[in-house]
C-alpha positions as CSV (number, residue, x, y, z in Angstrom):
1,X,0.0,0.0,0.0
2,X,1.3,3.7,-0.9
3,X,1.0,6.1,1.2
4,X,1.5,10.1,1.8
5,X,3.7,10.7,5.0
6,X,3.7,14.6,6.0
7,X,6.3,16.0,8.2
8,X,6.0,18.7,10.3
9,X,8.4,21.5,12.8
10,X,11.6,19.7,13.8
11,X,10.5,16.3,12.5
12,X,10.6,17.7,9.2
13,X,14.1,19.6,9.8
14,X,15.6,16.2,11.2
15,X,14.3,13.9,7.7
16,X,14.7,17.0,5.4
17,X,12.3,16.7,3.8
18,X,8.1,17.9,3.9
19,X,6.6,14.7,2.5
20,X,7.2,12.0,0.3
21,X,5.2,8.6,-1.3
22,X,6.1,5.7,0.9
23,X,5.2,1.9,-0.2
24,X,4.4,0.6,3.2
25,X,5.1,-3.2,4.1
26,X,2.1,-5.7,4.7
27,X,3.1,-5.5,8.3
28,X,2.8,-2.0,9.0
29,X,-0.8,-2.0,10.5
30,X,-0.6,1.3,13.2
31,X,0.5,4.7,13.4
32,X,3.2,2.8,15.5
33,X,4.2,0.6,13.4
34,X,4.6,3.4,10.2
35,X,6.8,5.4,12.7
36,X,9.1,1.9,13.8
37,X,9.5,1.6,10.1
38,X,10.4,5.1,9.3
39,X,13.4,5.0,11.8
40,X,14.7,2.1,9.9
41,X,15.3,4.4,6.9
42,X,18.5,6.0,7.6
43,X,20.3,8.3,10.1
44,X,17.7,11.1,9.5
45,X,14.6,9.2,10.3
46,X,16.1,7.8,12.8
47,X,17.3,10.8,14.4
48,X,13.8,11.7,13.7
49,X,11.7,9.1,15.4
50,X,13.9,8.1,18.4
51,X,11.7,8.7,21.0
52,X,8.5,7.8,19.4
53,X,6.4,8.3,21.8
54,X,6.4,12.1,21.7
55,X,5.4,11.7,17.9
56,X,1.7,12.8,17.1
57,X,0.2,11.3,14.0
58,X,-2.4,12.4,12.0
59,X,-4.8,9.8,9.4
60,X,-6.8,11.8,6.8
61,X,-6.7,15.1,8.7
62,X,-8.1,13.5,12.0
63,X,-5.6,12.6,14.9
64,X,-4.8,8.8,15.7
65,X,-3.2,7.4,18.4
66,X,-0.1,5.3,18.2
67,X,-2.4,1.8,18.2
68,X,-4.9,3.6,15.8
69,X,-5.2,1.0,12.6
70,X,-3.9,3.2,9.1
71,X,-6.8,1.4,7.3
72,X,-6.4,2.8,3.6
73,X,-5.0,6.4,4.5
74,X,-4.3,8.6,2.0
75,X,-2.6,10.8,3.9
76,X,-0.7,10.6,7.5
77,X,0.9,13.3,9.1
78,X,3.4,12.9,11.9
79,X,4.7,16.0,13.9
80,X,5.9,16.9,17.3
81,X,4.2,18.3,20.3
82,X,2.4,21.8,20.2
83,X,4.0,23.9,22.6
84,X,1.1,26.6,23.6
85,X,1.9,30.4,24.7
């Protein structure tokens, strides 16, 4: 399945990139499993994605949580934290 990945704020800065077309693997099910996969892609991504957890996803516009299925996405966005002031 192809998919849209979007990156945003220092996630973006770390990969170097704003988005790209990404042929996911049958076993990439969740928003956590895209975002183990990503950090197997080279020094960037994994600079990127090493501590997961603080990654917020996006499916389609809508937020998703790490365990949230991608389904047949179109589009997923992953960013860091909103800081608020």
């Amino acid at each position: 399945m192809s998919v849209r990945i979007v990156y945003f704020a220092w996630v973006r800065e770390r990969i170097g990139k704003g988005s790209e077309e990404i042929d996911l693997p049958a076993d990439v099910k969740t928003v956590g499993d895209l975002i183990a996969h990503l950090a197997t892609l080279g020094e960037e991504y994994a600079a990127a994605f090493e501590v997961p957890r603080v990654i917020r996803a996006a499916i389609n516009e809508e937020h998703a949580e790490h365990d949230e299925a991608i389904g047949d996405a179109k589009e997923i966005a992953l960013f860091p934290p909103m800081t608020g002031g």
